[in-house]
DSSP file (Angstrom, degrees, kcal/mol; ACC not computed):
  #  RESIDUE AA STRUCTURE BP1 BP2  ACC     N-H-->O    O-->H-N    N-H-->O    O-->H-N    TCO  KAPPA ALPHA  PHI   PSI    X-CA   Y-CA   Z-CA
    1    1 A X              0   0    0      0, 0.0     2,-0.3     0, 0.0    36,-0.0   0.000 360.0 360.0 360.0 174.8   -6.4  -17.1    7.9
    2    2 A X        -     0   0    0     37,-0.1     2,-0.3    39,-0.0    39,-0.2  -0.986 360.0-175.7-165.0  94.6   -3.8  -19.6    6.6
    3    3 A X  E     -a   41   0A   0     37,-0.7    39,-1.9    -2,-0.3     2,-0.3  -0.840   7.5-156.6-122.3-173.5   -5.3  -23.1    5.9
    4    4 A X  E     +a   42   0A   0     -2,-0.3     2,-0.3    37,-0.2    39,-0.2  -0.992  14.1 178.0-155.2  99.4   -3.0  -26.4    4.7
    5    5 A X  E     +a   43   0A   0     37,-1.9    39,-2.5    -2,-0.3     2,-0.5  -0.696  20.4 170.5-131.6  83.6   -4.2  -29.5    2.8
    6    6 A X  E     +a   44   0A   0     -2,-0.3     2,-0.3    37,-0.2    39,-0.2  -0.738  15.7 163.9-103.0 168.2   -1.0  -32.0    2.0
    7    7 A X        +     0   0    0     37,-1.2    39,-0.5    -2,-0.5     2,-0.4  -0.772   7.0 161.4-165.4 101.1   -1.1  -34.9    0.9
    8    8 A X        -     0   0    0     -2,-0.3     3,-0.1    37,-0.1    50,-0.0  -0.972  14.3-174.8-125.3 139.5    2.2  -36.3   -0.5
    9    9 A X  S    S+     0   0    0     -2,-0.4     2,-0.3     2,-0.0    -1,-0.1  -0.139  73.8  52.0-140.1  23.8    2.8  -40.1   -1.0
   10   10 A X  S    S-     0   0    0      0, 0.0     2,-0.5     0, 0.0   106,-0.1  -0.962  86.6-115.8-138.6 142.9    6.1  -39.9   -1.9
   11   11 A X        -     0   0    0     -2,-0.3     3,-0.0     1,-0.1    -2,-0.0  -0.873  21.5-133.6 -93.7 132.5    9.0  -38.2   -0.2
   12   12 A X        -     0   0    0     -2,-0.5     2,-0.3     1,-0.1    -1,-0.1   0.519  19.9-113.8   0.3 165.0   10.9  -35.4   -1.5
   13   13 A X    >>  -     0   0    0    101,-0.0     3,-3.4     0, 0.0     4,-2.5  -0.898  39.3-104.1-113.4 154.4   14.7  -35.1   -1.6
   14   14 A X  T 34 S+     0   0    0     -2,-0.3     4,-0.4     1,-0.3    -2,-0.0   0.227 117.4  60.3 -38.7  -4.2   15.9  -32.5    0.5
   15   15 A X  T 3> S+     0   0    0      2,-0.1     4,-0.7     3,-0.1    -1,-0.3   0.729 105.2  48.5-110.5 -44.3   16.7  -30.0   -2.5
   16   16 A X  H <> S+     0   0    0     -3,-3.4     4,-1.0     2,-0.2    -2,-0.2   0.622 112.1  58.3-105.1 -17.6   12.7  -29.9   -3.7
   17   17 A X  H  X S+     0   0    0     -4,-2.5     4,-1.1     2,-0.2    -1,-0.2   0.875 107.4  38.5 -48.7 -47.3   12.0  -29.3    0.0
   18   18 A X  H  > S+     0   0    0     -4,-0.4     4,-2.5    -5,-0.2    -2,-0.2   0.702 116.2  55.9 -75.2 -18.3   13.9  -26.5    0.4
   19   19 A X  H  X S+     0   0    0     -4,-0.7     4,-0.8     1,-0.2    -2,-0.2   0.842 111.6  46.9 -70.2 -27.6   12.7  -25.3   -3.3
   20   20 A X  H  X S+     0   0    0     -4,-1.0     4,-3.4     2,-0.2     3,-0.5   0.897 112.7  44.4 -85.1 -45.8    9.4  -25.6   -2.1
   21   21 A X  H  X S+     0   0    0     -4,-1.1     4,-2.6     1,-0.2    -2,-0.1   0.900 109.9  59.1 -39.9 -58.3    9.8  -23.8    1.2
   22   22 A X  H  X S+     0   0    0     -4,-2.5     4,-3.1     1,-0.2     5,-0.3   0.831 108.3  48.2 -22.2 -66.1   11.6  -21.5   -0.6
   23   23 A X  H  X S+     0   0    0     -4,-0.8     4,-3.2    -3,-0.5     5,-0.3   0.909 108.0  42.9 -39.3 -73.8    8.6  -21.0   -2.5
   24   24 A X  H  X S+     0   0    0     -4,-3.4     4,-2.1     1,-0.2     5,-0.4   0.830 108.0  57.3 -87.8  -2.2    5.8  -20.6   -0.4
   25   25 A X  H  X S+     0   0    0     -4,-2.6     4,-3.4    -5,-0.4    -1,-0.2   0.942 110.6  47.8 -72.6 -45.3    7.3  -18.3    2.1
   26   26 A X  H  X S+     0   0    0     -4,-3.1     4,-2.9     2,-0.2    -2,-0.2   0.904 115.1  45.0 -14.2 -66.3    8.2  -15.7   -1.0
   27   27 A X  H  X S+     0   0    0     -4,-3.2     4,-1.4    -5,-0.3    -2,-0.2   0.904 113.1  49.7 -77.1 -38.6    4.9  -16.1   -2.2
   28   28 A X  H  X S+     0   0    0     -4,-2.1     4,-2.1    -5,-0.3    -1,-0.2   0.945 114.2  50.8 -64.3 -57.1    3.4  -15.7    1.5
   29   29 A X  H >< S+     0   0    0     -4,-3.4     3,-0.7    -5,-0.4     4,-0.5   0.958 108.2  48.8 -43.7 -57.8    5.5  -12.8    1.8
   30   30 A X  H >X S+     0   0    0     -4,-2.9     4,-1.8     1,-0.2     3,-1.3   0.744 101.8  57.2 -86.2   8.6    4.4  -11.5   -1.0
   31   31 A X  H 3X S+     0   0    0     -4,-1.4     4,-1.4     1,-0.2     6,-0.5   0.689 109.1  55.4 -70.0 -37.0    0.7  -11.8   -0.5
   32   32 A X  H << S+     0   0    0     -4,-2.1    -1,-0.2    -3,-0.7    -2,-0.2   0.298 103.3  49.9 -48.6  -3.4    1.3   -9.8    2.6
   33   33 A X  H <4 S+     0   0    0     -3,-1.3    -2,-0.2    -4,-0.5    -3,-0.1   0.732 132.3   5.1 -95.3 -42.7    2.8   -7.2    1.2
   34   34 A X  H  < S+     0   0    0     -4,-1.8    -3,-0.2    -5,-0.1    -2,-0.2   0.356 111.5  67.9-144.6   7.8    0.4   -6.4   -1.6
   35   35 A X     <  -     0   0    0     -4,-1.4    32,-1.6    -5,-0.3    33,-0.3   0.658  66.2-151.4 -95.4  -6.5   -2.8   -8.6   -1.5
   36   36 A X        +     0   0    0     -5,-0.3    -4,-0.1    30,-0.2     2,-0.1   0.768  34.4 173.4  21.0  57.4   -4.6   -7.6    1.4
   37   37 A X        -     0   0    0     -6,-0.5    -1,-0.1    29,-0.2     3,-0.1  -0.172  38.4-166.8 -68.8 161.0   -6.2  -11.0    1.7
   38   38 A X  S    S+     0   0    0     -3,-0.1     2,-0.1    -2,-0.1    -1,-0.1   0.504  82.2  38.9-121.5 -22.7   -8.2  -12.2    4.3
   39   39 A X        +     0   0    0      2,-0.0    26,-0.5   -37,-0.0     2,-0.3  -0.383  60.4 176.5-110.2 174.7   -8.0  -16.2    3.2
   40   40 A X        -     0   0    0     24,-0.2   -37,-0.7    -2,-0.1     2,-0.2  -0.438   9.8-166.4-155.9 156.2   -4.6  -18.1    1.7
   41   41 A X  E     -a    3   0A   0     -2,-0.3     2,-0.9   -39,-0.2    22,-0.6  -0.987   6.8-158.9-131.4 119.7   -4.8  -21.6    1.0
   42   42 A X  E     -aB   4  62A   0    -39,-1.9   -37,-1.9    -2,-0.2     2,-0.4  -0.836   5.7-169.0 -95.1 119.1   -1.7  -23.8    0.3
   43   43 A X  E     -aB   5  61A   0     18,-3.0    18,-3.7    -2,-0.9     2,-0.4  -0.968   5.6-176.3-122.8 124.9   -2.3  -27.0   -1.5
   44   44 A X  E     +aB   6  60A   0    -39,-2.5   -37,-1.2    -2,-0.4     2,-0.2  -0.975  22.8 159.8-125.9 131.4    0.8  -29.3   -1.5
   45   45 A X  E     - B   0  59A   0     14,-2.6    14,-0.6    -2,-0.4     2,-0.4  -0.925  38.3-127.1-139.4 163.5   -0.4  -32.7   -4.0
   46   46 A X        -     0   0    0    -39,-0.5     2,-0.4    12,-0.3    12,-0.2  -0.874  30.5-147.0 -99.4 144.4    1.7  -35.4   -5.8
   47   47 A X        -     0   0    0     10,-0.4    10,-3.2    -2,-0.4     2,-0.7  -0.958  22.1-178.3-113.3 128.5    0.8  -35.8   -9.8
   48   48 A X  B     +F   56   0B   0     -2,-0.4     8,-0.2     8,-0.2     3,-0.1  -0.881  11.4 165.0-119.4 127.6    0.8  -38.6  -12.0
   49   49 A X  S    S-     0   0    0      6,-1.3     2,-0.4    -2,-0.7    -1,-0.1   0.155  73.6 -21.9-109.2   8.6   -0.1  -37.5  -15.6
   50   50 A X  S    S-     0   0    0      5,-0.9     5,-0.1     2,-0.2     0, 0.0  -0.961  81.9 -75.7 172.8-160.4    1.2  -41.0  -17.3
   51   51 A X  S    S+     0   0    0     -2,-0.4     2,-0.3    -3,-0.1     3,-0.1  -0.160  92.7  96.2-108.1  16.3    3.7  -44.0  -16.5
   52   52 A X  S    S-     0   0    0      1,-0.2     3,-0.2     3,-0.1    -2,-0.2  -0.736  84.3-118.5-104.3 178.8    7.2  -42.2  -17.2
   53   53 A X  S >  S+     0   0    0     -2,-0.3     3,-1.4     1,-0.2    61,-0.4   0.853 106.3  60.9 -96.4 -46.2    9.0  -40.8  -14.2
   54   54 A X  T 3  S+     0   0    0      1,-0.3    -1,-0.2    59,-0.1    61,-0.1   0.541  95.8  56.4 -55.8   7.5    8.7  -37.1  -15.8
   55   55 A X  T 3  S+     0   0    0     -3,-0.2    -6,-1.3     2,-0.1    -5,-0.9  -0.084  82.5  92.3-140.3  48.8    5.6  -37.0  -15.9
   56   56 A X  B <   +F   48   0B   0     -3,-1.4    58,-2.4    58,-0.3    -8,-0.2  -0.990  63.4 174.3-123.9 133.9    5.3  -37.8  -11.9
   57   57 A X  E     - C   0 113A   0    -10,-3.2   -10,-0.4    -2,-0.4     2,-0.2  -0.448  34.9-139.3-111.2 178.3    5.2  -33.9  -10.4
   58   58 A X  E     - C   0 112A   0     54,-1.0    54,-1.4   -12,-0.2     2,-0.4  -0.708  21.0-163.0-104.2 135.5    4.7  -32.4   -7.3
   59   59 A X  E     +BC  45 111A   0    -14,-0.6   -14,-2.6    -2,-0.2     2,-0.4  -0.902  10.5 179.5-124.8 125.4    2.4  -29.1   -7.4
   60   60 A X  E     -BC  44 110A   0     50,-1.2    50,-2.4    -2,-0.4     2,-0.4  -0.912  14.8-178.7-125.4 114.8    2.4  -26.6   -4.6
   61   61 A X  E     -BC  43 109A   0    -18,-3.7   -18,-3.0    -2,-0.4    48,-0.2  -0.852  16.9-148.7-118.5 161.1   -0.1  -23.5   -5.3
   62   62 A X  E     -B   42   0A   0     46,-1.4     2,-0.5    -2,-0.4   -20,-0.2  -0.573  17.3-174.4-106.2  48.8   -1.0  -20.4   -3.3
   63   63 A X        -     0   0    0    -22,-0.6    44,-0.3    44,-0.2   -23,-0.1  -0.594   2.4-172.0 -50.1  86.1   -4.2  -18.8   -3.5
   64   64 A X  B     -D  106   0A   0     42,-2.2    42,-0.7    -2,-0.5   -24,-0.2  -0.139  32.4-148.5-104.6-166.6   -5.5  -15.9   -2.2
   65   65 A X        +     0   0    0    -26,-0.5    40,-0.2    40,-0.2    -1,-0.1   0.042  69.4 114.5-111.5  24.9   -8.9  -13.8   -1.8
   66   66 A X  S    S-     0   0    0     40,-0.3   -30,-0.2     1,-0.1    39,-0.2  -0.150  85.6 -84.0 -97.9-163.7   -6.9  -10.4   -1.9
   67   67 A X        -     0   0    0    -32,-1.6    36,-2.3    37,-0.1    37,-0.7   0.634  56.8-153.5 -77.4 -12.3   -7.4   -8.0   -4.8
   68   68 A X        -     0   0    0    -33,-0.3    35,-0.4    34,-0.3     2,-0.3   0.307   3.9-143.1  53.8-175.7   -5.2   -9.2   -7.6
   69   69 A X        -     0   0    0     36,-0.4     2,-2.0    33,-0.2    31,-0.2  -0.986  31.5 -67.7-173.2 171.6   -3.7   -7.6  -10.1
   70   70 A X    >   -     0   0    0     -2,-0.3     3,-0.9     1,-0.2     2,-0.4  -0.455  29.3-151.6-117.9 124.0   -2.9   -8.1  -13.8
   71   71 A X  T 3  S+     0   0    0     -2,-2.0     3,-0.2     1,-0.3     4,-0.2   0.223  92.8  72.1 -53.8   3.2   -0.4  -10.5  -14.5
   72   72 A X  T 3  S+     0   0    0     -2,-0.4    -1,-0.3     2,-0.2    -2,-0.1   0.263  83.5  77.1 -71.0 -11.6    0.8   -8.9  -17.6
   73   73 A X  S X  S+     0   0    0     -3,-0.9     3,-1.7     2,-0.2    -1,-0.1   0.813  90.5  64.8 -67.1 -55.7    2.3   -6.2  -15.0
   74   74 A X  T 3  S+     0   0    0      1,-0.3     3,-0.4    -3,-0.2    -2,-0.2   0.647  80.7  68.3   3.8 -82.1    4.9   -8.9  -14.5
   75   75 A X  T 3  S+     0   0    0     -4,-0.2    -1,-0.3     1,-0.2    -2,-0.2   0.368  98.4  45.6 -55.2 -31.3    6.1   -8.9  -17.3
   76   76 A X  S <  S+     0   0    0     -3,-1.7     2,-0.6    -4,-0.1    -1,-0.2  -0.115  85.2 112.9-104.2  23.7    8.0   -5.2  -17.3
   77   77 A X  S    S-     0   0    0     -3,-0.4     2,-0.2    -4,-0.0    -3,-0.0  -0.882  73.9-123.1 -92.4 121.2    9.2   -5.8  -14.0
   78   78 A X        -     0   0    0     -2,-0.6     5,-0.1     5,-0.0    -2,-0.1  -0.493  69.4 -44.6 -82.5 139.7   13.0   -6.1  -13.7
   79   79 A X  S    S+     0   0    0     -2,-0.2     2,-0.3     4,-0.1     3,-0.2   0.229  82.2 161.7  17.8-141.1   14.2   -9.5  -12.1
   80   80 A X     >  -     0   0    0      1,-0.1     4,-0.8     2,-0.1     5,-0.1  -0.940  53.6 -71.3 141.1 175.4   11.7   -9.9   -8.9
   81   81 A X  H  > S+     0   0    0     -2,-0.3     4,-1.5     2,-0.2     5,-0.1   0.578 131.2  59.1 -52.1 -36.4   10.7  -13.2   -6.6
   82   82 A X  H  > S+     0   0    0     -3,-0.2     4,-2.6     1,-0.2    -1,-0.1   0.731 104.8  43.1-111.1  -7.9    8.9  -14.5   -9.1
   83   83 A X  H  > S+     0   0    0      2,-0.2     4,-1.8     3,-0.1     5,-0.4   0.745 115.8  51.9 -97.8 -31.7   11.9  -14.7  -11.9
   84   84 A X  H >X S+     0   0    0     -4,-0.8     4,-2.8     2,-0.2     3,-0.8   0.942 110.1  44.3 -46.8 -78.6   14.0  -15.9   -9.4
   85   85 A X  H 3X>S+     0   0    0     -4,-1.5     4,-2.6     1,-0.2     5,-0.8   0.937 115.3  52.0 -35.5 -54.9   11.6  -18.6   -8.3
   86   86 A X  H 3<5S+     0   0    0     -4,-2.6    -1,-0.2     1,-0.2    -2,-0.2   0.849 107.8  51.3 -75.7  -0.1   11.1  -19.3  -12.0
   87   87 A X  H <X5S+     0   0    0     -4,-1.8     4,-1.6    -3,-0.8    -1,-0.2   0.854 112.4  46.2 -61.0 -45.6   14.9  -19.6  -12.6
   88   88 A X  H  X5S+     0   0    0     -4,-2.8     4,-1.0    -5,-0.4    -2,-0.1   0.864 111.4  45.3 -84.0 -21.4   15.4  -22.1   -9.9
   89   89 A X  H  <>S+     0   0    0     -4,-2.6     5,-1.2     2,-0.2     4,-0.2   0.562 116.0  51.4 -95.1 -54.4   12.3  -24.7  -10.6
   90   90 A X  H >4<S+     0   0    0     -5,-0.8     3,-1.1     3,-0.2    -2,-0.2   0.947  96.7  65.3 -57.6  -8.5   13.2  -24.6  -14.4
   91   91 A X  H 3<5S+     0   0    0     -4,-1.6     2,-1.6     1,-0.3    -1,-0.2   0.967 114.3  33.5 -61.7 -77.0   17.0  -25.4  -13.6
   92   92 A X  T 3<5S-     0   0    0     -4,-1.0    21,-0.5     1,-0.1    -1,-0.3  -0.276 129.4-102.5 -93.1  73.7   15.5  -28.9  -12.3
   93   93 A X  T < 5S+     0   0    0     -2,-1.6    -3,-0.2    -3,-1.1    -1,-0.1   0.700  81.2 125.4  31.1  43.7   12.9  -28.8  -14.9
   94   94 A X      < -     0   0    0     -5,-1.2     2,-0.3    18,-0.1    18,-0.2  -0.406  50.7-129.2-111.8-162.0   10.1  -27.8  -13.0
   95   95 A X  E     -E  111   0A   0     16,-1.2    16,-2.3    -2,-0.1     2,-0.3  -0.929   6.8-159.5-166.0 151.9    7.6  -24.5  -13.8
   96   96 A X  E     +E  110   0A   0     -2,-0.3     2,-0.3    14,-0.3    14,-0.2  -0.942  24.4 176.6-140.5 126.7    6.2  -21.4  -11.5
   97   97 A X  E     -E  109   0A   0     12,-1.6    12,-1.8    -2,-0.3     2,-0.3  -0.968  14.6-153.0-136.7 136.7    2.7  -19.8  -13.3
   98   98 A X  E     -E  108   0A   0     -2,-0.3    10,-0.2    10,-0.2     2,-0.1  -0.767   5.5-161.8-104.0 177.5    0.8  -17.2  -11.7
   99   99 A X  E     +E  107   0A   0      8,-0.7     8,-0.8    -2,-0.3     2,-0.3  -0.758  29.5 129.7-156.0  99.8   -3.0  -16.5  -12.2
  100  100 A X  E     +E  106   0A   0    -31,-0.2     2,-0.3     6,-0.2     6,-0.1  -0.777  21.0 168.9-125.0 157.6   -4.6  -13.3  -11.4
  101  101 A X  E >>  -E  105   0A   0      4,-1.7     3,-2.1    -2,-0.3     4,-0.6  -0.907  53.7 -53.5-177.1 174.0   -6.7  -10.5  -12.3
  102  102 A X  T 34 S-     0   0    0     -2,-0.3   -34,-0.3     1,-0.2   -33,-0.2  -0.198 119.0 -10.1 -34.5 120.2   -8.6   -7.3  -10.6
  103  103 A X  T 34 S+     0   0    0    -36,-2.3    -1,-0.2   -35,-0.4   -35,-0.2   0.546 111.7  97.9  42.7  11.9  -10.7   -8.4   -7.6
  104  104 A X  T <4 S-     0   0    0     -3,-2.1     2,-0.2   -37,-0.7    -2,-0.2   0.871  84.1-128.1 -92.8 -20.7  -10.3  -11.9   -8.4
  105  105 A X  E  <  - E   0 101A   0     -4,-0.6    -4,-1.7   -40,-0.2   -36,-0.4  -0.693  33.0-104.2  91.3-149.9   -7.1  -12.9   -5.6
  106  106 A X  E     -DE  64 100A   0    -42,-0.7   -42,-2.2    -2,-0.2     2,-0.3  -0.969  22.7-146.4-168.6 161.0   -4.1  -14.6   -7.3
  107  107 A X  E     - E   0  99A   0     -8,-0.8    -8,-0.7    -2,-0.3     2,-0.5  -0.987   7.2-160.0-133.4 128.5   -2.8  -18.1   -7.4
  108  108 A X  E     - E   0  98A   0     -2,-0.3   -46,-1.4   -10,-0.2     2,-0.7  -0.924  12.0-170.4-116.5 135.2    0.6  -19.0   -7.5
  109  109 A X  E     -CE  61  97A   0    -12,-1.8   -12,-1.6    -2,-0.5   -48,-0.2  -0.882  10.4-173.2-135.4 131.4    1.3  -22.2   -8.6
  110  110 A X  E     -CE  60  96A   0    -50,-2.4   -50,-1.2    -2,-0.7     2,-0.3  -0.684   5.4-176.1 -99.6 163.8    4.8  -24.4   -8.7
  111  111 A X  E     +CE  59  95A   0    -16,-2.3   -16,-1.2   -52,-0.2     2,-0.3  -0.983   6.4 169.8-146.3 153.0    5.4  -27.9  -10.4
  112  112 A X  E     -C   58   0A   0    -54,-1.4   -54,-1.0    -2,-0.3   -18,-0.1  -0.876  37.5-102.9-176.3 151.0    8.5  -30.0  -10.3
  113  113 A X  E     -C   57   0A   0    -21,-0.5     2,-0.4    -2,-0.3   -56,-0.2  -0.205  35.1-178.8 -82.8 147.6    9.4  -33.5  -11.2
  114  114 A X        -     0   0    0    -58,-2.4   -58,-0.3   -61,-0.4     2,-0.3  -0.844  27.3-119.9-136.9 159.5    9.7  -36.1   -8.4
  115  115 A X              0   0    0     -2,-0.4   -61,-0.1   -60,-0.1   -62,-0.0  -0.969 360.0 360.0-105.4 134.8   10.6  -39.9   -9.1
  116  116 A X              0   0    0     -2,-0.3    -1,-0.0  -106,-0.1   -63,-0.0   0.627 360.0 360.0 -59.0 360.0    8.1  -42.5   -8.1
């Protein structure tokens, strides 16, 4: 199952729509490829962590129940989904993190700067 909670109070431009799409459809792929989940959750939120315009975000993360695996694996992997993804949100300053580990699921989580 596949559930959905946004809650955006700003709109997008078309660019960080498609970045985001981008995003969780990669990440849905892979979590179908190799997590053999039973749950995913998408959470799409606006953040404002102070009064400058950098520091208004959007966060979209990916969580699943599947078996995980340890993100240190990553790391010796040549290019991948997930260095792509993080090439393309840090071009417009934005950040892609995973969080895993052995039976725990895995979360993936994007951020990128929006303007109020």
């Amino acid at each position: 199952t596949v559930t959905v909670d946004a809650a955006l109070d700003v709109e997008c431009p078309a660019s960080i729509e498609s970045l985001l799409y981008a995003f969780v459809r990669d990440t849905l792929m892979n979590v179908g490829a190799h997590a053999r989940a039973t749950h995913v959750g998408i959470v799409l939120a606006r953040q404002v962590n102070g009064r400058r315009a950098r520091d208004r975000t959007v966060t979209c993360a990916v969580r699943d129940n599947g078996v995980g695996f340890e993100v240190s694996r990553l790391a010796g992997l040549p290019g991948g989904a997930l260095k792509s993804l993080q090439i393309r949100f840090g071009a417009i300053g934005g950040t892609v993190a995973v969080v895993s580990a052995p039976g725990m699921g895995t979360e993936v989580r994007a951020t990128v700067p929006v303007e109020a």
